[in-house]
C-alpha positions as CSV (number, residue, x, y, z in Angstrom):
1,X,52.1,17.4,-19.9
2,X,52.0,15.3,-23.2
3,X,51.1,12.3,-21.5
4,X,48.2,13.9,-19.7
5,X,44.7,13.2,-20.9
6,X,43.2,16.7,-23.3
7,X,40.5,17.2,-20.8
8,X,42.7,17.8,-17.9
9,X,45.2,20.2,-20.0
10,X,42.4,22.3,-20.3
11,X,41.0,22.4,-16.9
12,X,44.9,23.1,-15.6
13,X,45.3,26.3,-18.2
14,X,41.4,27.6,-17.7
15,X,42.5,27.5,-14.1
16,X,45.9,29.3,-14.6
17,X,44.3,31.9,-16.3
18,X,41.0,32.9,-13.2
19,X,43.0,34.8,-11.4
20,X,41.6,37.2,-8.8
21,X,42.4,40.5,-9.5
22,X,44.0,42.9,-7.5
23,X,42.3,45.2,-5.2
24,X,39.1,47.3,-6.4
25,X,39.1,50.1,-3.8
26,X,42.0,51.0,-1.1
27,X,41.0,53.3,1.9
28,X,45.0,54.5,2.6
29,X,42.8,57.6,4.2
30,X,42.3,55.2,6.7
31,X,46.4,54.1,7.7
32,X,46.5,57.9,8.3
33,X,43.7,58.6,10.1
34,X,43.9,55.7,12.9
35,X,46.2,52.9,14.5
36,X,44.9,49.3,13.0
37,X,44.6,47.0,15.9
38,X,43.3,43.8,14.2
39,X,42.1,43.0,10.6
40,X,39.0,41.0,9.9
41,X,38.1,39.7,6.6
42,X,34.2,40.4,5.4
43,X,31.9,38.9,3.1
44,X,29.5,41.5,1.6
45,X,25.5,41.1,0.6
46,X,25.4,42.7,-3.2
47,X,23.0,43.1,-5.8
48,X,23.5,42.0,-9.2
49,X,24.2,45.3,-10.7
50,X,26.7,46.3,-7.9
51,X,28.9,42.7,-8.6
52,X,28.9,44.2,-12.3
53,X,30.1,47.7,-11.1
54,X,32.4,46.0,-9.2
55,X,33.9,43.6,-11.6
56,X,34.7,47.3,-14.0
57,X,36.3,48.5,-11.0
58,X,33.7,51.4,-9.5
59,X,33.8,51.1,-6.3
60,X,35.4,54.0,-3.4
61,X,35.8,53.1,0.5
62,X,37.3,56.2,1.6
63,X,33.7,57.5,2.7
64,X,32.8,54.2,4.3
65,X,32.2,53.2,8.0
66,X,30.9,50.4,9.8
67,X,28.3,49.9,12.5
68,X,27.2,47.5,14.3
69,X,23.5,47.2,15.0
70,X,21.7,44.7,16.3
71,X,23.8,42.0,16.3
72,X,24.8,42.5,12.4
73,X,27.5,44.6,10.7
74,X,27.0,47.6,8.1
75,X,28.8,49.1,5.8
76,X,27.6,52.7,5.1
77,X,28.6,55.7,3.0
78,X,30.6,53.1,0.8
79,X,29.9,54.3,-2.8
80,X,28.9,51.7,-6.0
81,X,28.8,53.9,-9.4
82,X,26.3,52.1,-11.4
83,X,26.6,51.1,-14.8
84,X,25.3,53.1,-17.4
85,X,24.2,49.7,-18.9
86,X,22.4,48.3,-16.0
87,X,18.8,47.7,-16.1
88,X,15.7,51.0,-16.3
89,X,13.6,48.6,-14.0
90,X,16.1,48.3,-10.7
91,X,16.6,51.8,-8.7
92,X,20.8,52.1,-8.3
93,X,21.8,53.4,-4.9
94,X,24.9,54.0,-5.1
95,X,25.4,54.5,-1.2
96,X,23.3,52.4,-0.1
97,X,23.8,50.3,3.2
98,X,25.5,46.7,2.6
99,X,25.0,44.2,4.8
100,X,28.5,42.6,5.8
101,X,28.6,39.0,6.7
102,X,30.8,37.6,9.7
103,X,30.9,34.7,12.3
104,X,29.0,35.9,15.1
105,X,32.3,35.1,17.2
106,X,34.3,38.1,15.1
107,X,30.9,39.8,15.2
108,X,30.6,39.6,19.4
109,X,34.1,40.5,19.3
110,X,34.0,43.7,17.6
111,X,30.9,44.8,19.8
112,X,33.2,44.1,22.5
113,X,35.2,46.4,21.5
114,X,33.5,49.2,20.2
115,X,31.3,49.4,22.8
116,X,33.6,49.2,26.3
117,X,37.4,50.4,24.9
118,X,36.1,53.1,21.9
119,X,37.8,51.9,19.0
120,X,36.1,51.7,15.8
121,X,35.8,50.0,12.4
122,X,37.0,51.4,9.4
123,X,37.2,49.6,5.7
124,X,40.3,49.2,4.7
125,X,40.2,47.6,1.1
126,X,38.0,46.0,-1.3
127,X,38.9,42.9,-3.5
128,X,38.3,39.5,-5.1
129,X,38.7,36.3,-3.3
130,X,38.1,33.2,-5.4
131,X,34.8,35.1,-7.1
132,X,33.3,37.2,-4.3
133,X,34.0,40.4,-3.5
134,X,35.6,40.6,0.2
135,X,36.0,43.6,2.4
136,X,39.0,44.3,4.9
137,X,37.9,46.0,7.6
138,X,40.0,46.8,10.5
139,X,39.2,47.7,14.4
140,X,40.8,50.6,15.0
141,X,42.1,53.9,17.7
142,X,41.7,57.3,16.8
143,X,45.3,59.3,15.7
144,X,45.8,62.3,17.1
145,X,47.6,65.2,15.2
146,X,50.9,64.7,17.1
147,X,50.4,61.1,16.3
148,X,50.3,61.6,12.4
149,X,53.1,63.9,12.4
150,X,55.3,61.2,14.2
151,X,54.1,58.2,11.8
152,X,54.5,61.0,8.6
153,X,58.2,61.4,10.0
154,X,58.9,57.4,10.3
155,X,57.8,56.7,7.4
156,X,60.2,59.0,5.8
């Protein structure tokens, strides 16, 4: 590493030390609740005071769903706690619905099949890929009780 030039050193231990951090929200409510057919990865639309909510680790899943309406997805019910140092002159909604941002091929595909086999999408988790904030969302069946009992017993 000695024979490296000082600029490069640097730019090899800044990058050592971004790392993305683990998950920010986990919807394990979810696992129990339905089978997880697929897993799609989502890019979300924030506002600046939500990225900074975010980044100090407020943000819950376990009320959220997703529609799909006209052609775009939505996360809704998904809750933000503000900051209690963000600015007096923006209005914090903390469930306010988030536009998530897909390829229209993933986007016709889970359209597909909400609409014609009944499935349908659930977040699973929340987290930080190289500096945006990412949402796991997964097309998914319906449990019954029976159905719980028996993945409760597996799992055990």
């Amino acid at each position: 590493m000695r024979d490296q030039p000082r600029r490069l050193r640097r730019a090899a231990t800044r990058k050592d030390k971004k790392k993305d951090t683990p998950a920010i929200a986990v919807n394990k409510r979810a696992r129990h609740d339905y089978f997880i057919e697929e897993n799609l990865e989502a890019g979300m639309a924030l506002q600046g005071w939500e990225v900074k909510s975010l980044r100090a680790g407020k943000g819950q899943i376990t009320e959220g769903y997703v529609i799909v309406k006209n052609g775009e997805a939505w996360l809704i019910g998904a809750h933000i706690t503000p900051l209690r140092t963000a600015s007096t002159h923006v209005v914090a909604d903390p469930t306010r619905t988030r536009k998530l941002l897909l390829n229209r091929r993933e986007l016709d595909r889970l359209v597909g099949a909400v609409e014609r086999k009944g499935r349908t999408i659930v977040p699973l988790k929340l987290y930080w890929k190289n500096g945006r904030v990412k949402l796991e969302i997964g097309l998914a069946k319906g449990k019954q009780a029976h159905d719980k009992r028996a993945s409760e017993k597996d799992r055990d």
